[in-house]
N, CA, C and O atoms as a DFTB+ gen file, in Angstrom:
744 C
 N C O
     1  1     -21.135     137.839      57.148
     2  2     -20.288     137.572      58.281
     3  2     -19.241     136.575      57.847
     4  3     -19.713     135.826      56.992
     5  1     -18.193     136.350      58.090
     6  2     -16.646     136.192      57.776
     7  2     -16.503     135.101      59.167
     8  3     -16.540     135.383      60.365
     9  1     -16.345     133.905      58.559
    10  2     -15.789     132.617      59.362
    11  2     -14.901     132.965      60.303
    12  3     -14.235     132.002      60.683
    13  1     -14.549     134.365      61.014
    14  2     -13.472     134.438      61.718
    15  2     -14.052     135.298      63.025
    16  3     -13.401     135.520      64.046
    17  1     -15.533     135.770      62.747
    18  2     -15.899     136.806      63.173
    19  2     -16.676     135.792      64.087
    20  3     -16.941     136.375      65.138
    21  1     -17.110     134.590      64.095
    22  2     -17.636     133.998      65.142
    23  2     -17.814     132.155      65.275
    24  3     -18.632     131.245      65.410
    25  1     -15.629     132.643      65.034
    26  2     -15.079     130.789      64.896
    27  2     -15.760     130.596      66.828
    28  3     -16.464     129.619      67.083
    29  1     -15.578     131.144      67.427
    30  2     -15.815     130.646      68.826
    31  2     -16.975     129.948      69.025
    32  3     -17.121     129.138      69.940
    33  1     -18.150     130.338      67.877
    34  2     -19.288     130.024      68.490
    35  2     -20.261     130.898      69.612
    36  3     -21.345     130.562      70.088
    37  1     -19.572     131.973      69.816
    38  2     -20.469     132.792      70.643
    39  2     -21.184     134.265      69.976
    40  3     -20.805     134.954      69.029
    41  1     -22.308     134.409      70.846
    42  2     -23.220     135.388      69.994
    43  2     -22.372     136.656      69.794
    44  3     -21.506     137.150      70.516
    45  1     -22.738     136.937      68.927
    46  2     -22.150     138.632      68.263
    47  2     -22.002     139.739      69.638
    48  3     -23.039     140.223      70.090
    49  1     -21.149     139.967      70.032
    50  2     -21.098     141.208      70.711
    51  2     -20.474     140.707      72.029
    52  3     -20.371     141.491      72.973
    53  1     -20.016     139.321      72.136
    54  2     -19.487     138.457      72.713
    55  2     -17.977     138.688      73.263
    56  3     -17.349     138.807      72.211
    57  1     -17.168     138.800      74.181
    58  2     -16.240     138.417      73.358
    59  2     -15.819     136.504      73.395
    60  3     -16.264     135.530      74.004
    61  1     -14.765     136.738      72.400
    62  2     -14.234     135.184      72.478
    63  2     -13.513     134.710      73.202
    64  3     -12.579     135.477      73.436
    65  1     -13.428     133.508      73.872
    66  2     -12.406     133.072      75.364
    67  2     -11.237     132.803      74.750
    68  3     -10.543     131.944      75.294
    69  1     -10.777     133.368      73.636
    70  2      -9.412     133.226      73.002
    71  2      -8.767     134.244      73.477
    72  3      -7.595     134.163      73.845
    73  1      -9.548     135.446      73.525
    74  2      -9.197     136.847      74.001
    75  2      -9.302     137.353      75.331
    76  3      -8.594     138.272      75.744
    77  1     -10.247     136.721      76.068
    78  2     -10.387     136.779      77.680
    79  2      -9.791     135.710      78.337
    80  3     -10.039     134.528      78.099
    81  1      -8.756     136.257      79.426
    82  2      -8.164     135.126      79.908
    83  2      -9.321     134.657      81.322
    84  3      -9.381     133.590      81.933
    85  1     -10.104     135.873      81.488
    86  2     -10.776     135.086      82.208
    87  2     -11.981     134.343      81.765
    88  3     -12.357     133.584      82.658
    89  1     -12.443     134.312      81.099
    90  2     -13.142     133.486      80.172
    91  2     -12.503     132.105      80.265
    92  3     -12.926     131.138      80.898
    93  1     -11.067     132.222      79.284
    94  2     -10.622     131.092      79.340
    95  2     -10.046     129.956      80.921
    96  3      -9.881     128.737      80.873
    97  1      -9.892     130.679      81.917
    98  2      -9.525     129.860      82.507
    99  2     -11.221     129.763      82.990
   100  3     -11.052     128.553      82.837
   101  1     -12.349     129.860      83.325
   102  2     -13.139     129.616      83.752
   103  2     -13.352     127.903      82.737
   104  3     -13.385     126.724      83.088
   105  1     -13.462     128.662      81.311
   106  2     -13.683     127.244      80.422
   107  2     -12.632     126.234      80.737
   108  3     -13.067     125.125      81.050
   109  1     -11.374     126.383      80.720
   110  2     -10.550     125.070      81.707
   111  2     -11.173     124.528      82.895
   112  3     -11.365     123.316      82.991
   113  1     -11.597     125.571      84.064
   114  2     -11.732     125.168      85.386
   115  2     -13.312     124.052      84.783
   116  3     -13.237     122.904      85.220
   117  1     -14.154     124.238      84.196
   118  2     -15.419     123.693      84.100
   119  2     -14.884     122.364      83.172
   120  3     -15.432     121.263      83.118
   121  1     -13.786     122.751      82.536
   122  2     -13.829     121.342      81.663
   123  2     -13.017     120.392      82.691
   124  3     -13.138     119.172      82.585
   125  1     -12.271     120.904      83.587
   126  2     -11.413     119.878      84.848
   127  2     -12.392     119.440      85.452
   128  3     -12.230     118.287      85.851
   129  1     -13.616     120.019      85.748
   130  2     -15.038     119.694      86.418
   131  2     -15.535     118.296      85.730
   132  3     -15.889     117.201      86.168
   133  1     -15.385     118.875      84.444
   134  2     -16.390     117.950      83.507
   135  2     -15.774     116.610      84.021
   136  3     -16.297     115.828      84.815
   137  1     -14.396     116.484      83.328
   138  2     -13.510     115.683      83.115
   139  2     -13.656     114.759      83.918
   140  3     -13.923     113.579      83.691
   141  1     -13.399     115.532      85.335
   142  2     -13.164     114.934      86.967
   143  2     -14.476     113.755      87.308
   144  3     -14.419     112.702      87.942
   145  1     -15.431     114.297      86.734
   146  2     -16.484     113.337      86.767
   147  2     -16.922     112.507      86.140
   148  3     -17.584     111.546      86.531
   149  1     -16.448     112.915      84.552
   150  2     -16.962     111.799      83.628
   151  2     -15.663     111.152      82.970
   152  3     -15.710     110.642      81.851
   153  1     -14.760     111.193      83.565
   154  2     -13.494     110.592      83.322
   155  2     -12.954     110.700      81.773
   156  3     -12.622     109.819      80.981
   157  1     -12.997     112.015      81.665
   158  2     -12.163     112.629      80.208
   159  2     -11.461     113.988      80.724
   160  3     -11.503     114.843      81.610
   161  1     -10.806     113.602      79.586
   162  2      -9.142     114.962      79.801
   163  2      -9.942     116.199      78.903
   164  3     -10.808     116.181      78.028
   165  1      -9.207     117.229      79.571
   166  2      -9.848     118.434      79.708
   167  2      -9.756     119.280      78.030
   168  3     -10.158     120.346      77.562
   169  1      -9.119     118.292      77.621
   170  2      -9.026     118.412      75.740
   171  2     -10.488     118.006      75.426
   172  3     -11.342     118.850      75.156
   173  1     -10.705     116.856      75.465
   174  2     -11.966     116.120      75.209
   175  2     -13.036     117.000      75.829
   176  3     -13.964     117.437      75.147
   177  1     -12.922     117.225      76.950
   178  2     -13.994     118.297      77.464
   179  2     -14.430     119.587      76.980
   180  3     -15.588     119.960      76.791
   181  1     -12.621     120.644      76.685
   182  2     -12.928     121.535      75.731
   183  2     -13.463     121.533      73.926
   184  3     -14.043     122.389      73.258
   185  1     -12.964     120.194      73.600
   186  2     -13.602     119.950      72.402
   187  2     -15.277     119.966      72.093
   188  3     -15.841     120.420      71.097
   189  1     -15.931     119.257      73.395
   190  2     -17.119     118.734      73.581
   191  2     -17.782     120.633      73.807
   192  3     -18.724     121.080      73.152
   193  1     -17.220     121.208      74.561
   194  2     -17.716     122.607      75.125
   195  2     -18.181     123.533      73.860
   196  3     -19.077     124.376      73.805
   197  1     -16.968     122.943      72.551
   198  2     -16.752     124.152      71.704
   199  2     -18.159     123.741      70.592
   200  3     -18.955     124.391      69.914
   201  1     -17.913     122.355      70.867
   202  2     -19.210     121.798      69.718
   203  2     -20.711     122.218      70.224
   204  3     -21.530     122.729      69.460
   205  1     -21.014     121.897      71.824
   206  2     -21.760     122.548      71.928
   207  2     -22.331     123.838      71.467
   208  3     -23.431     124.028      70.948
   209  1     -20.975     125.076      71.870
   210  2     -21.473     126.216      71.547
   211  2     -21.768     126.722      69.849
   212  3     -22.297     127.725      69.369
   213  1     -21.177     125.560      69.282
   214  2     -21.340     125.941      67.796
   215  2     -22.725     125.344      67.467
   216  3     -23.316     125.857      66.517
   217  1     -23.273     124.412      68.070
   218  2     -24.644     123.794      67.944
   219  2     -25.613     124.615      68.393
   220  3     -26.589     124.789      67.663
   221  1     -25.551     125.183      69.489
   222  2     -25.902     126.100      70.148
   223  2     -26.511     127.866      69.019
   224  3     -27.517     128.482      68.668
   225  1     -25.078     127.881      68.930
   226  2     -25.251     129.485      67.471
   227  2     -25.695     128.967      66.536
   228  3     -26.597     129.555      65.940
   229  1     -25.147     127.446      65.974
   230  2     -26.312     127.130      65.011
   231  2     -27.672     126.868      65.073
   232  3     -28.251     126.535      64.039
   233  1     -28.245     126.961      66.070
   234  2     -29.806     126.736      66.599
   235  2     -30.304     128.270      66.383
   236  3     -31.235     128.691      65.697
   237  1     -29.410     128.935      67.164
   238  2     -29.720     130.615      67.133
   239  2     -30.298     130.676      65.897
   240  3     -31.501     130.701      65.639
   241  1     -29.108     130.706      64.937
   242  2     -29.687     131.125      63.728
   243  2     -30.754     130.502      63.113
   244  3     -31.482     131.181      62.389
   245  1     -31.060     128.858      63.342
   246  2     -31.448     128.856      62.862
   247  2     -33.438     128.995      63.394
   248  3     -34.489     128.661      62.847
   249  1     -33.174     129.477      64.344
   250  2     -35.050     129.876      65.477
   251  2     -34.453     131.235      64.258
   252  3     -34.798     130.911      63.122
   253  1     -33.848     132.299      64.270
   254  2     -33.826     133.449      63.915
   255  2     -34.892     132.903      61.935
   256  3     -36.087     132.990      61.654
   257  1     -34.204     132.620      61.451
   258  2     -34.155     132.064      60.339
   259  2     -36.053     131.337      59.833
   260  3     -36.731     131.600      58.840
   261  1     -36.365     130.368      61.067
   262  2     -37.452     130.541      60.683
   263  2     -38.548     131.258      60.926
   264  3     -39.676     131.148      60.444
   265  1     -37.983     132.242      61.971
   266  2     -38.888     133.802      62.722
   267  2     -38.975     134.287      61.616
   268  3     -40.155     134.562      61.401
   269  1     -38.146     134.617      60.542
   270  2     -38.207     135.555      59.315
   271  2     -39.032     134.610      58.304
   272  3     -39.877     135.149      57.589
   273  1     -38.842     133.370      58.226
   274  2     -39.775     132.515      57.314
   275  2     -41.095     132.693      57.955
   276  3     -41.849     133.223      57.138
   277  1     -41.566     132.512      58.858
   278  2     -43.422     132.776      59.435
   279  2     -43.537     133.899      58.732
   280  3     -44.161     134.076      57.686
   281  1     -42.638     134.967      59.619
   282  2     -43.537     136.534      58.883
   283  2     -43.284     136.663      57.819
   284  3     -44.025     137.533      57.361
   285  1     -42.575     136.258      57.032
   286  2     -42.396     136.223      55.577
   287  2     -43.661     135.536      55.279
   288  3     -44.224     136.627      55.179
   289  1     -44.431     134.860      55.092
   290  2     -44.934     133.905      54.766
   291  2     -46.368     134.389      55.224
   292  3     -47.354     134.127      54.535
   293  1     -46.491     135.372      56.851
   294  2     -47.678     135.676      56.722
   295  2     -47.858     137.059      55.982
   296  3     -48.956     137.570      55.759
   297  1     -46.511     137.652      55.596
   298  2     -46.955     138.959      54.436
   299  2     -47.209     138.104      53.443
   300  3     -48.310     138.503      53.064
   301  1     -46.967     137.323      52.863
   302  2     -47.464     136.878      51.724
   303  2     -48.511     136.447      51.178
   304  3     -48.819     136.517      49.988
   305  1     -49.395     135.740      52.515
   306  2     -50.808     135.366      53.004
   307  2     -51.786     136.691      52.979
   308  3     -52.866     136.673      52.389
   309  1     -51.281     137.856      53.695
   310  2     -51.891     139.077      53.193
   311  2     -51.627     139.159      52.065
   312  3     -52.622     139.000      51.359
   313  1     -50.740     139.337      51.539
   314  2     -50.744     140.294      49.929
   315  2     -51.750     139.153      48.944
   316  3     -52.331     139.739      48.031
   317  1     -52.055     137.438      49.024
   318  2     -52.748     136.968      48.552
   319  2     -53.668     137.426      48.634
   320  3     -54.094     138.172      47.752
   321  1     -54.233     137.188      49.577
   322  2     -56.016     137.810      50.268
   323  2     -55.830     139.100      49.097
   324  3     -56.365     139.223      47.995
   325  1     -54.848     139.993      49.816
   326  2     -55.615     141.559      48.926
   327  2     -55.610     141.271      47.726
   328  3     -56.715     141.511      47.240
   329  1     -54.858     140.846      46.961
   330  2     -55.169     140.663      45.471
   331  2     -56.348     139.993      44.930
   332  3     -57.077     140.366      44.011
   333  1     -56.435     138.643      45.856
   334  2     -57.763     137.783      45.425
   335  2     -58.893     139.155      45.803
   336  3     -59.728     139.380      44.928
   337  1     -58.922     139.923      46.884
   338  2     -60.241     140.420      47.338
   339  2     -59.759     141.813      45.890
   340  3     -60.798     142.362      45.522
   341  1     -59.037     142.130      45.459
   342  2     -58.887     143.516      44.462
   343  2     -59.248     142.617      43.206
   344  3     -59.476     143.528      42.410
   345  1     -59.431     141.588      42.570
   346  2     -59.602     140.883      41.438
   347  2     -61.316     141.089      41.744
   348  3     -61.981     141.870      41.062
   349  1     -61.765     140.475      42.588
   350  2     -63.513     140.320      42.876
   351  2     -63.613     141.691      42.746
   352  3     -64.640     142.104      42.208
   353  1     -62.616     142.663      43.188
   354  2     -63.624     144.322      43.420
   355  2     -63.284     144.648      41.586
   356  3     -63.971     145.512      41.041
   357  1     -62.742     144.270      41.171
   358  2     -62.551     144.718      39.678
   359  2     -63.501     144.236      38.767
   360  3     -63.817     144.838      37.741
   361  1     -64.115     142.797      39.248
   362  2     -65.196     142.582      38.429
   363  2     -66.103     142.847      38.402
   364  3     -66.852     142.950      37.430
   365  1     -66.414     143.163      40.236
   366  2     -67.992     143.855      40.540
   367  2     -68.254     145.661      39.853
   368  3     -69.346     146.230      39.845
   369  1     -67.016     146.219      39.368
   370  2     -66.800     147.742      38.932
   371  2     -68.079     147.663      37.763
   372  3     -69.050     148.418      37.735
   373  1     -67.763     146.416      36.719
   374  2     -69.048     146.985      36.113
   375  2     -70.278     146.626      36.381
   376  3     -70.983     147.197      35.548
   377  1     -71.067     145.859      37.234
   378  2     -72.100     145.975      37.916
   379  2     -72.481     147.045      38.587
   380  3     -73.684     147.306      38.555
   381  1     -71.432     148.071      39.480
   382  2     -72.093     149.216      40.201
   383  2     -71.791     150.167      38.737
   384  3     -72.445     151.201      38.873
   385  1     -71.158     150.185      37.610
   386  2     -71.377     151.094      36.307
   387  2     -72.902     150.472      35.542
   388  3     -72.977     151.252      34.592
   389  1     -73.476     150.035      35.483
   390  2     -74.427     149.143      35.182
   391  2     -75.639     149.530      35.990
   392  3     -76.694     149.679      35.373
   393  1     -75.613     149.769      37.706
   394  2     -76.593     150.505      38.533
   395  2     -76.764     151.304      38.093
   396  3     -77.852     151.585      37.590
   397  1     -75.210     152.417      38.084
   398  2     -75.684     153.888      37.825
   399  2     -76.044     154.681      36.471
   400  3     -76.438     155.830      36.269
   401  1     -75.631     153.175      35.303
   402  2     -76.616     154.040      34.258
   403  2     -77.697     153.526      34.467
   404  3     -78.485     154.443      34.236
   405  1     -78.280     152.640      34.761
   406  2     -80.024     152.388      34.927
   407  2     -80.235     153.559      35.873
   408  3     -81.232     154.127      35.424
   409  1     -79.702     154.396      37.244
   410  2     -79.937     155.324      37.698
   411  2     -80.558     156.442      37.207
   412  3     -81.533     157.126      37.518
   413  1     -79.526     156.435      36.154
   414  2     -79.498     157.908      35.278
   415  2     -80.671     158.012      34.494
   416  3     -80.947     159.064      33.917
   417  1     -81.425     156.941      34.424
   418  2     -82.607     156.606      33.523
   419  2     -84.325     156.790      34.620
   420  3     -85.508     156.922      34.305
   421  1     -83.581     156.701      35.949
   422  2     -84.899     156.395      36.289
   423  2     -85.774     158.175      36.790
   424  3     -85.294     159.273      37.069
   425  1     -87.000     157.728      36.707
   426  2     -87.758     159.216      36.670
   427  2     -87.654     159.385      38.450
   428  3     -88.048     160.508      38.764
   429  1     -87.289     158.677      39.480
   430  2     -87.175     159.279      40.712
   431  2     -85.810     158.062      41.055
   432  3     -85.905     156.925      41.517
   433  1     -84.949     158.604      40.750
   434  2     -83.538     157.770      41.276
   435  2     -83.329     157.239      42.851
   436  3     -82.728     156.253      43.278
   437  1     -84.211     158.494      43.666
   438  2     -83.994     158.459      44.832
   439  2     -84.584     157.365      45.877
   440  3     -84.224     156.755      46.884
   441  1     -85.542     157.471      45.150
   442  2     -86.231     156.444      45.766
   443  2     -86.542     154.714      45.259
   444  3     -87.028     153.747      45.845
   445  1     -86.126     154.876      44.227
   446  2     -86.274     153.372      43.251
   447  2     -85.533     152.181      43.756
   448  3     -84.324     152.093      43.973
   449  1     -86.415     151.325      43.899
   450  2     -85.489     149.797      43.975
   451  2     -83.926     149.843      43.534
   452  3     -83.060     149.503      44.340
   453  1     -83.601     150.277      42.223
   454  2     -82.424     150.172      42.107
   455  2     -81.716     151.303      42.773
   456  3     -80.491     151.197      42.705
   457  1     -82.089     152.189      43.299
   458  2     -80.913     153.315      44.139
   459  2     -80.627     152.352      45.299
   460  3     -79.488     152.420      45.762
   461  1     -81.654     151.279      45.960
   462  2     -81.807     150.615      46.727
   463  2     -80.585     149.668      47.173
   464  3     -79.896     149.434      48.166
   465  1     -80.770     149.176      45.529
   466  2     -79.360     147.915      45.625
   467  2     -78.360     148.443      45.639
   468  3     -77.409     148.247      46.395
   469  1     -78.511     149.458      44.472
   470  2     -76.757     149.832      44.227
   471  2     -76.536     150.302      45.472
   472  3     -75.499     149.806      45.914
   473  1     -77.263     151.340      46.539
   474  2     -76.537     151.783      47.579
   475  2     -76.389     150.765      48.910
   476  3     -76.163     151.173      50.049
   477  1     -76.566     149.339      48.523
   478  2     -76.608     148.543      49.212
   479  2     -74.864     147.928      48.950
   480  3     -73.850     147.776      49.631
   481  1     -75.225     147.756      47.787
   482  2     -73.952     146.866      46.618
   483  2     -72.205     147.529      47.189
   484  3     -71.173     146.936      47.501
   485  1     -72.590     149.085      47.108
   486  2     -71.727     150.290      47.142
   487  2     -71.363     150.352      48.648
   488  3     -70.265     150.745      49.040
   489  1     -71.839     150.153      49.037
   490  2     -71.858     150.636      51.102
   491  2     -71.171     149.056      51.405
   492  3     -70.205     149.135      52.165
   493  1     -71.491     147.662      50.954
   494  2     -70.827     146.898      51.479
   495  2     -69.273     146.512      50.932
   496  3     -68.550     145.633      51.403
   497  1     -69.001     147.307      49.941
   498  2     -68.341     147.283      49.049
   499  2     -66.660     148.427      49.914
   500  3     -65.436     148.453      49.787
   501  1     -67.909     149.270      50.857
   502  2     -66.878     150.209      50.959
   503  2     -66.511     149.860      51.837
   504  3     -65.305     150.025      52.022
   505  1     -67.325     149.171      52.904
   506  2     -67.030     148.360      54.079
   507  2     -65.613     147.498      53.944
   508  3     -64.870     147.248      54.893
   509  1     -65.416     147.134      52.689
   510  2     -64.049     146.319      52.845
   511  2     -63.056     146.635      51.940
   512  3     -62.241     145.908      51.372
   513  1     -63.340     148.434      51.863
   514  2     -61.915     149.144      51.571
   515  2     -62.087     149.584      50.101
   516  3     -61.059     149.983      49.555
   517  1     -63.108     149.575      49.447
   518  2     -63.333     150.719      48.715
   519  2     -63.591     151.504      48.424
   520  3     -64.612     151.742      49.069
   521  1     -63.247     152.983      47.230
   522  2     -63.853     154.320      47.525
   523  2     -63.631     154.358      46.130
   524  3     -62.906     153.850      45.275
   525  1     -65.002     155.563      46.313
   526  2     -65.109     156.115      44.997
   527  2     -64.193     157.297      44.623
   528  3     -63.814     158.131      45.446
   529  1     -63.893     157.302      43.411
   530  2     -63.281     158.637      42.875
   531  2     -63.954     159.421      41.807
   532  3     -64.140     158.982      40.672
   533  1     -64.391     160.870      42.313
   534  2     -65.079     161.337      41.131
   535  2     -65.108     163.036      41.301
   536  3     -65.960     163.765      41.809
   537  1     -63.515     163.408      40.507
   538  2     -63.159     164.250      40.923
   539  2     -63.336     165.453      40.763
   540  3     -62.389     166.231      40.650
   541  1     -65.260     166.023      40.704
   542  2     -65.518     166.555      40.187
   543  2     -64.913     168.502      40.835
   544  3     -64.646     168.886      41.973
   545  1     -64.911     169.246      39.526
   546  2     -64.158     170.420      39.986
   547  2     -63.290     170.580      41.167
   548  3     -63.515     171.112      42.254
   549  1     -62.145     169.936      40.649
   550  2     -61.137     169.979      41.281
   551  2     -60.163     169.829      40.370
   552  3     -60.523     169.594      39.217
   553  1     -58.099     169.970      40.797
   554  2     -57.557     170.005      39.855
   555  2     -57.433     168.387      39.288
   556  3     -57.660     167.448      40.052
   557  1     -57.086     168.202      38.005
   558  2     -56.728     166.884      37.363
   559  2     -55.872     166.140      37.761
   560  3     -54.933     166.260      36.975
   561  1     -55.642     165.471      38.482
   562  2     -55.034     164.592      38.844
   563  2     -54.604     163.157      38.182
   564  3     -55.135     162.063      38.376
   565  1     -53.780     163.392      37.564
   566  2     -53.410     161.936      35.930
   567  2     -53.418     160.325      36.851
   568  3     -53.818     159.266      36.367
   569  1     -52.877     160.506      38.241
   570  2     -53.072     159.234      38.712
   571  2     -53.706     158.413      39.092
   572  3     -53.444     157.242      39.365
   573  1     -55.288     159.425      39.169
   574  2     -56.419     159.382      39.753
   575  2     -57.579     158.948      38.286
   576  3     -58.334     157.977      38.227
   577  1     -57.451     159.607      37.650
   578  2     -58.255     159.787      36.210
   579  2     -57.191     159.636      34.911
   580  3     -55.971     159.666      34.753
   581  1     -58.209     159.482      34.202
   582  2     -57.909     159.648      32.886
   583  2     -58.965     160.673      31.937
   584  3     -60.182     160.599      31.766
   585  1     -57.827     161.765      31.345
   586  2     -58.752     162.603      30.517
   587  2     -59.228     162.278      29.133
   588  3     -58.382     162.405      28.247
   589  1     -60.304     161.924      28.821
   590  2     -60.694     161.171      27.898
   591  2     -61.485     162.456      26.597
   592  3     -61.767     162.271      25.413
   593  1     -61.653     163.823      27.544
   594  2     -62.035     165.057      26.504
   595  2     -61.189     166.274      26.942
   596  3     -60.661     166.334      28.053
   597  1     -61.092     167.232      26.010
   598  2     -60.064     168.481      27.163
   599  2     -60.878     169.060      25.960
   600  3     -61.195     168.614      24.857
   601  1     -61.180     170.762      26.922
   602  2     -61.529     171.492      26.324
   603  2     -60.534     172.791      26.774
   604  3     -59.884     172.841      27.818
   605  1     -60.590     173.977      25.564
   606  2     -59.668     175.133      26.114
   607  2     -60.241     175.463      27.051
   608  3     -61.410     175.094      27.162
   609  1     -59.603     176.328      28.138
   610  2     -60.026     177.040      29.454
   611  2     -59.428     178.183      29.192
   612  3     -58.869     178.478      28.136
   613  1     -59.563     178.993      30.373
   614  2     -58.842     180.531      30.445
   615  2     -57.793     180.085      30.402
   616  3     -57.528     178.886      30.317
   617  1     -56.670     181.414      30.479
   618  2     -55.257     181.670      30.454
   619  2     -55.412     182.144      31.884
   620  3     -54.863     183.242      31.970
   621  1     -55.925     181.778      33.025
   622  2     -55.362     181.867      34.191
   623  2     -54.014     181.421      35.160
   624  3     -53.400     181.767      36.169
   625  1     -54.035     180.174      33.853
   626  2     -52.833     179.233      34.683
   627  2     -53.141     178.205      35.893
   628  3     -52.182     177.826      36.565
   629  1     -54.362     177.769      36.178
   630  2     -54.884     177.542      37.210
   631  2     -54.789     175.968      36.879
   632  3     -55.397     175.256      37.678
   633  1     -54.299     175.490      36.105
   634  2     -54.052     173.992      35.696
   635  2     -55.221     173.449      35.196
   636  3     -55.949     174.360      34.803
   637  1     -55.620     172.564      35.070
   638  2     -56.552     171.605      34.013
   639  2     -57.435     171.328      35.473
   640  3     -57.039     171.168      36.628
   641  1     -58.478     171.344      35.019
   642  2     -59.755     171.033      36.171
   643  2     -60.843     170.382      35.772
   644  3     -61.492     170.712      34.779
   645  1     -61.147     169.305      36.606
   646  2     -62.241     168.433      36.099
   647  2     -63.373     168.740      36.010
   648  3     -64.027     168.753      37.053
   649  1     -63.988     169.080      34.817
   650  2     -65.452     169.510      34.885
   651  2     -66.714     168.336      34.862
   652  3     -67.867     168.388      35.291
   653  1     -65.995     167.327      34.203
   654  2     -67.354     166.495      34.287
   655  2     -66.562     164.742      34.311
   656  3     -65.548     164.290      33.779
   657  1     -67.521     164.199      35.121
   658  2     -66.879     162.886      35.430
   659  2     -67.989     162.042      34.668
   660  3     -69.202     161.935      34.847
   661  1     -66.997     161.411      33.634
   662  2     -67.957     160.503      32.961
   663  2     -68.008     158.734      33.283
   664  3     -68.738     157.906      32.738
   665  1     -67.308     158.584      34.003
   666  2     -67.474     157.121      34.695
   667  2     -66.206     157.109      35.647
   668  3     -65.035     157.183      35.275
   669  1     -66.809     156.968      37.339
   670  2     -66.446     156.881      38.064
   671  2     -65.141     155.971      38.922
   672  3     -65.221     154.818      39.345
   673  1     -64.190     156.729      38.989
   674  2     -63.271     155.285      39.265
   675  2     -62.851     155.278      40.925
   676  3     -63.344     156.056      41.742
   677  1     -61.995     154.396      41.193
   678  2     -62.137     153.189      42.385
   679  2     -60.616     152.983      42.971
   680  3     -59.554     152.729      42.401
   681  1     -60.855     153.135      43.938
   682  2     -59.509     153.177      45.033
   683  2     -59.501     151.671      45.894
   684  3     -60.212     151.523      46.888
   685  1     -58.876     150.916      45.532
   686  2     -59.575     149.186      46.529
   687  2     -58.000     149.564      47.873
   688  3     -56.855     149.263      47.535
   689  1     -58.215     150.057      48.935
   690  2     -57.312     150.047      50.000
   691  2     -56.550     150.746      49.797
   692  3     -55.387     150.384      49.974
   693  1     -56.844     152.159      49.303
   694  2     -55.945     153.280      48.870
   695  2     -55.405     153.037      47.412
   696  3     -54.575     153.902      47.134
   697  1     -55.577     152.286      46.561
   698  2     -54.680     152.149      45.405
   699  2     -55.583     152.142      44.752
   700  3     -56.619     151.622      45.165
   701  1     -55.486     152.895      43.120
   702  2     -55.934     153.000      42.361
   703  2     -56.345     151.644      41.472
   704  3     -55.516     151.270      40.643
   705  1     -57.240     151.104      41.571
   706  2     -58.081     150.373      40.630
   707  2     -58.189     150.426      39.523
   708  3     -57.496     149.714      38.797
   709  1     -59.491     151.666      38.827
   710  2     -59.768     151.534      38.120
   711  2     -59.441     153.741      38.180
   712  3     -59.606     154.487      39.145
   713  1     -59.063     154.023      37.041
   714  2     -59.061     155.461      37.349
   715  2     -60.208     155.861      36.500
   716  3     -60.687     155.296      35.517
   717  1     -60.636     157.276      37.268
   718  2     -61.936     157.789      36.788
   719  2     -61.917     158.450      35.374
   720  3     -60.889     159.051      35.061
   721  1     -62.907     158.400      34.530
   722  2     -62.571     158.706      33.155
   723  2     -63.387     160.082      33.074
   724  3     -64.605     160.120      33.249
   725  1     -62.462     161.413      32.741
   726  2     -63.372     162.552      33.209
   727  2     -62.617     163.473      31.937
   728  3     -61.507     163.301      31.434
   729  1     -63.984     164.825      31.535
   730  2     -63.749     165.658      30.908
   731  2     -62.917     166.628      31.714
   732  3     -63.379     166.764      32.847
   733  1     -61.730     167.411      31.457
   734  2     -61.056     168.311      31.773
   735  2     -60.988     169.608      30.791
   736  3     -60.938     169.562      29.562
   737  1     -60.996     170.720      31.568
   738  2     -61.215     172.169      30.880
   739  2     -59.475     173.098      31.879
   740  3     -59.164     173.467      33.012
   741  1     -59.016     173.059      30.811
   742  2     -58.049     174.215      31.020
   743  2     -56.533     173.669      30.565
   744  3     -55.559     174.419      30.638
């Protein structure tokens, strides 16, 4: 905005009592008011009127100014939190990789103390915005995974498809974490 666009002091969309004559004689008639009572000439009065209104737009802006500093300030307070809470979910990744190979070991998975924790560990985990990714037979998705084996497939054309997920990866609030590390065929 251009020092000319609001020398008056009045809000945007205004017009200026330079340009309205009725404007302006109202601001005379109130400054003869002023004057009449507090014993100053209607110069002194319009001077006093104009400072006001420039004190005035400068207040505007500046309530506007720190409206944008709060919410500025409380996105930033979120985006802390999520990062501090996505740092803790990145460290706990190899503890629930750590469950599920002791899983893979046990002679009844289903029922064992440790299916116990981990689906304890995992469920409170998801409670505050994480998900698993494990994209088994479906197409490959590079943003999601990483192909760490490829084997030939048909000449169908049917794109690269995940056949086997070899360690599971992690979405913390929709965003990719940790991506899943999987064999692909085609």
């Amino acid at each position: 905005m251009s020092g000319d666009e609001n020398a008056g002091g009045d809000t945007p969309g205004e017009q200026r009592p330079e340009h309205d004559a009725a404007a302006i004689d109202a601001a005379i008639a109130e400054a003869e008011a002023i004057a009449a009572a507090a014993a100053l000439t209607p110069d002194e009065v319009l001077t006093a009127l104009r400072e006001r209104n420039d004190y005035l737009g400068s207040l505007r802006r500046l309530q506007a100014d720190f409206e944008n500093y709060r919410k500025r300030a409380l996105r930033d307070q979120d985006s802390a939190a999520e990062r501090a809470g996505e740092k803790v979910i990145t460290r706990l990744l190899p503890v629930l990789d750590t469950f599920e190979l002791a899983l893979s070991h046990e002679s009844d998975p289903d029922n064992s103390p440790v299916a116990k924790l981990h689906d304890q560990l995992l469920n409170a985990l998801e409670s505050e915005g994480l998900s698993r990714v494990a994209p088994l037979d479906q197409p490959f998705d590079p943003a999601a995974a990483e192909a760490v084996i490829h084997e030939e497939g048909d000449d169908d054309n049917a794109g690269p498809t995940v056949i086997e997920v070899l360690r599971a990866g992690y979405l913390w609030k929709g965003r990719v974490v940790r991506a899943a590390m999987v064999k692909v065929k085609g």
